[in-house]
C-alpha positions in Angstrom: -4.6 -9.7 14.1 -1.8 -8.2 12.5 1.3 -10.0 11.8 4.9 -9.5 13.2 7.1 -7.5 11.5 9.5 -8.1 9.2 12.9 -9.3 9.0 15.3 -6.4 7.8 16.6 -9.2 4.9 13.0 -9.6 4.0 12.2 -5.8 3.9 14.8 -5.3 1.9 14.1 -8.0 -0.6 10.5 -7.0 -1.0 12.1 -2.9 -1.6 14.4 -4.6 -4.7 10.9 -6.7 -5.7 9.2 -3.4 -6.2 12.1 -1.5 -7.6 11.9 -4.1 -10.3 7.6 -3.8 -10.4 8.0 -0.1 -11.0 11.1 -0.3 -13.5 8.7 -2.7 -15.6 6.2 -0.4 -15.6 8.0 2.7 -16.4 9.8 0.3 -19.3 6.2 -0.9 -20.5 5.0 2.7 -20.5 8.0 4.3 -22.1 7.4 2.0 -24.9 3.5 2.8 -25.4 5.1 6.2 -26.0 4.0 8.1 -23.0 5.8 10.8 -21.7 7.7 9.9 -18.3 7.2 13.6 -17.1 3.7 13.3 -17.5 3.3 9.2 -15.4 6.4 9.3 -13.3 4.9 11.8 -10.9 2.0 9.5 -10.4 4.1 6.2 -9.8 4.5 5.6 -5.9 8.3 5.2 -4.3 9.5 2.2 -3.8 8.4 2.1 -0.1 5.0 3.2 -1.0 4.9 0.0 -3.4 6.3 -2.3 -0.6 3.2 -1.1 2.0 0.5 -1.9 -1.1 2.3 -5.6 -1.5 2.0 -5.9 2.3 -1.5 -3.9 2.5 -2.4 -6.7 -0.2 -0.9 -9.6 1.7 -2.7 -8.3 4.8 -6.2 -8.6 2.9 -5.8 -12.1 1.7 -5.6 -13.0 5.0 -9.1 -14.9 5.9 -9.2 -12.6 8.9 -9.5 -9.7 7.3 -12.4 -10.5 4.9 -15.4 -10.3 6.9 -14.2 -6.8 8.7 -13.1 -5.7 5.1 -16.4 -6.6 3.4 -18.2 -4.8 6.4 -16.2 -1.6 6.1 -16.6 -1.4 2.4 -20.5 -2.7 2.3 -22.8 0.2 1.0 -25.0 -0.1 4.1 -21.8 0.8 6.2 -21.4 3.6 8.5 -19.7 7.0 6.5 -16.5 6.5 6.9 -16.1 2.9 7.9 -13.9 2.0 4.9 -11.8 5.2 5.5 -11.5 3.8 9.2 -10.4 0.4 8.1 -7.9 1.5 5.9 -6.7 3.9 8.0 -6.3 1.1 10.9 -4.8 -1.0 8.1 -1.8 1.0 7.1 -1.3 2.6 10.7 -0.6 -1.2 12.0 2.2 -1.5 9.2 3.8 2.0 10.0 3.9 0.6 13.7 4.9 -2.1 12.9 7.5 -1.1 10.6 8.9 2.6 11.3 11.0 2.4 8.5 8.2 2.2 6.2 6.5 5.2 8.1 7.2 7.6 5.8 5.7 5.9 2.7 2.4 4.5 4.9 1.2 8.2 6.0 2.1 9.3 2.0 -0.4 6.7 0.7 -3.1 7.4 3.8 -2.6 11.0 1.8 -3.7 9.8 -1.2 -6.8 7.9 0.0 -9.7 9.9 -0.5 -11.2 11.6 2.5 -8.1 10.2 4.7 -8.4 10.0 8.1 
């Protein structure tokens, strides 16, 4: 269901692919004028942004779809889409310890984490 885990090359070029998504952001906020003491908090690490590109890879995958849709239908069990979330990021912290870190950081900021 899930898929294998990555090559330590490939990890690390997906950490310099997100420290270049957040420096872009910081950059285009910077130059709207807001305050970097006030956003930076906010932003996620660069771990954190390298579990939601492989989060998001994980839910293109056609396999995904129909247990997504379910979880996250409004005639869905409370909690379901907690559940599958929660089942989604524990696979990639299992998957990849050294990620572990940033997965249980964003499970923290999921509302009503499980």
């Amino acid at each position: 269901m899930w898929e294998a885990p990555l090559e330590p090359l490939l990890l690390e070029q997906l950490r310099n692919e997100a420290r270049d998504e957040l420096s872009a952001v910081i950059e285009i906020k910077c130059r709207q004028g807001e305050d970097p003491w006030e956003f930076l908090p906010d932003l996620p690490s660069v771990d954190e942004q390298v579990v939601a590109t492989i989060r998001a890879e994980r839910l293109a995958d056609a396999r995904l779809t129909s247990e997504r849709a379910r979880a996250h239908h409004p005639a869905s069990p409370r909690g379901a889409a907690e559940a599958f979330e929660y089942k989604l990021l524990r696979s990639i912290a299992l998957e990849h310890p050294e990620l572990s870190t940033a997965v249980w950081g964003v499970l923290a900021r999921l509302p009503h984490a499980a």
